[in-house]
N, C-alpha and C positions, 0 to 999 in steps of 0.2 A: 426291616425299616431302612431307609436313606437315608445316609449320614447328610448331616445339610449341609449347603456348598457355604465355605467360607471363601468372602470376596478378595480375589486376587491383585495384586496393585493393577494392573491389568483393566480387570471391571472395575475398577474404583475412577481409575482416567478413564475409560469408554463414556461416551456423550450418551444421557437416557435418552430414548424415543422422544421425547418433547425438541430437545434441541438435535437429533438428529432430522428430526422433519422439518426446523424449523431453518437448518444449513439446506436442506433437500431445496426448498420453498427459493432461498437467496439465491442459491446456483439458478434454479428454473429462472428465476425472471432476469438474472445477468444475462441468460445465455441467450434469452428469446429479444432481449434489448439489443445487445450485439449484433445478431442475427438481423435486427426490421433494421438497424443503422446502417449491416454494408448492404444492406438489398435498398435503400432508399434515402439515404441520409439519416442526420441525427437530426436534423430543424424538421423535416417530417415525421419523425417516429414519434407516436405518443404514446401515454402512459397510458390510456385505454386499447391500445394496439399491443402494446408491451404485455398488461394481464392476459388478454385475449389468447397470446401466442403462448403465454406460461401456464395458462389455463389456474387463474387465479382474479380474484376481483379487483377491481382499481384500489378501490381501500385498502387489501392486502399489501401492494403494490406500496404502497404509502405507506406504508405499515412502518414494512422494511426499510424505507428508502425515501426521506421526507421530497426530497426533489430528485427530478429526472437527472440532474447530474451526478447526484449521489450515486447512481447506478454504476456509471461511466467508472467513478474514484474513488469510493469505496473499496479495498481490498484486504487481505490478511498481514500486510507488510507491517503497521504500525507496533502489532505486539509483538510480530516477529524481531522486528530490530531492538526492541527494548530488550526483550527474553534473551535472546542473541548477545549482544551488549554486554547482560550480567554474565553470561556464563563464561567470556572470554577470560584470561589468567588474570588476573588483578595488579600486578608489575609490567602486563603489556603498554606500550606506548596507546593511546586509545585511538589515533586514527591506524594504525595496524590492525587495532580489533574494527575499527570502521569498516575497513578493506576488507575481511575477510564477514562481517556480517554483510553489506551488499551483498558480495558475490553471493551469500546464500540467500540473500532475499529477493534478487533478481527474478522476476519471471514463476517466484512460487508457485505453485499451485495453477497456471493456467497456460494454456496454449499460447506459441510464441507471438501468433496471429492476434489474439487478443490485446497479449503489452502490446503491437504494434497499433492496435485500434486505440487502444484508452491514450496512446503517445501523440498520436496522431490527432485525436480529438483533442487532448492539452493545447496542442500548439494551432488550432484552424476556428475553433470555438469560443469567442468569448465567455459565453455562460459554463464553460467548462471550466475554464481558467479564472475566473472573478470565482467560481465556487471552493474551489482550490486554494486560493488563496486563502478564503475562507476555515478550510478547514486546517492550513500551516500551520495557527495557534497549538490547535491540541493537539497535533504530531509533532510540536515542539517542546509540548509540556511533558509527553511522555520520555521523549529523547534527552528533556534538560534534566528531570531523575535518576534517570538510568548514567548518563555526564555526571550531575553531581555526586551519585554514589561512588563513583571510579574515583572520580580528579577530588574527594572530600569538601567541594563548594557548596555553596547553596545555589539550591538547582534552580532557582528565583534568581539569586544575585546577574548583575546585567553582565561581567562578562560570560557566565554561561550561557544568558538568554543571545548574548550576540552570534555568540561562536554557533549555537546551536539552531537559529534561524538563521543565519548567513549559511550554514552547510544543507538546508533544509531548500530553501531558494537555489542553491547551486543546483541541487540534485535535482528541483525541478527545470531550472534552465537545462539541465542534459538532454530530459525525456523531449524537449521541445526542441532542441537543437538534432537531434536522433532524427526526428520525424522532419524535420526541417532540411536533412541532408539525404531522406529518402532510406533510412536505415541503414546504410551503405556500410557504418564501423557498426561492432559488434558493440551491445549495450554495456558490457564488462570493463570490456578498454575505456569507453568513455567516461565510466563513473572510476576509472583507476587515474585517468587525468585530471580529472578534477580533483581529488582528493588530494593530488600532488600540487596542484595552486594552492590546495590552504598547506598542507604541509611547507613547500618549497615558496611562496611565490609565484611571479611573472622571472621565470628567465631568461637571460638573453639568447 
């Protein structure tokens, strides 16, 4: 007889088949949006062109992704900077731990070509940018938690909501200033400058 397999922490983190198919499904339709955007523009590409090429139905498409720009802005970054955040030393200065969660959040998970597409669309799109904005709120809810368990505030009280949408808005004036200057500096230096204007100021 077989001794039965006891679950390893290992299989215990592994994603079951449901949400492995169901990240499989999210990659396919990023990748085929991506794809009909630099063969055609984004103001042509639709969301029944989108399923078509992911080989999935428009409802699916929806599913996943209430609006076609969700597609675009949607990424892994949000829990990553939070998760990232707590586990930095607790005595760090917190934009020190900012600086080194960026850099690891930079570019996660996708081809460089890609950040440069969703940057690029940020700054040329309005309905990119109006959606975005949109979705600032909850990437700021997440960010003012993860702020107020560090700094002991209340992650609601308004100077953490300042501090944490004004660093939220910086980060996006980069990705648009990035694309705006043709990519030319590396995304790393940039978000290492800004981080030094809330730190430092304007210096002379």
């Amino acid at each position: 007889m077989t001794a039965a397999h006891s679950p390893t922490p290992a299989d215990r983190s592994r994603p079951g088949l449901r949400e492995r198919k169901k990240t499989k499904t999210r990659a396919a339709i990023r990748t085929a949006a991506y794809a009909l955007i630099e063969e055609q523009g984004y103001d042509a590409t639709t969301i029944e062109q989108i399923a078509d090429r992911a080989e999935v139905s428009p409802s699916t498409v929806f599913r996943y992704f209430p609006a076609k720009e969700d597609i675009v802005l949607t990424d892994e970054h949000d829990p990553l900077l939070s998760e990232e955040l707590r586990a930095r030393p607790a005595d760090e200065p917190w934009l020190r731990s900012m600086r080194h969660v960026m850099r690891k959040a930079i570019g996660v998970g996708e081809a460089p070509e890609v950040t440069r597409l969703r940057c690029r669309l940020l700054a040329e799109v309005p309905a990119v940018r109006s959606r975005m904005m949109e979705s600032m709120s909850q990437t700021g809810n997440s960010l003012a938690e993860a702020i107020g368990e560090r700094t002991g505030r209340d992650p609601q009280g308004l100077e953490v909501r300042v501090l944490t949408m004004s660093l939220i808005g910086g980060l996006m004036e980069v990705s648009q200033y990035w694309a705006r200057t043709g990519f030319r500096e590396d995304l790393t230096d940039l978000v290492d400058r800004a981080l030094t204007v809330y730190e430092h100021g304007l210096t002379s």
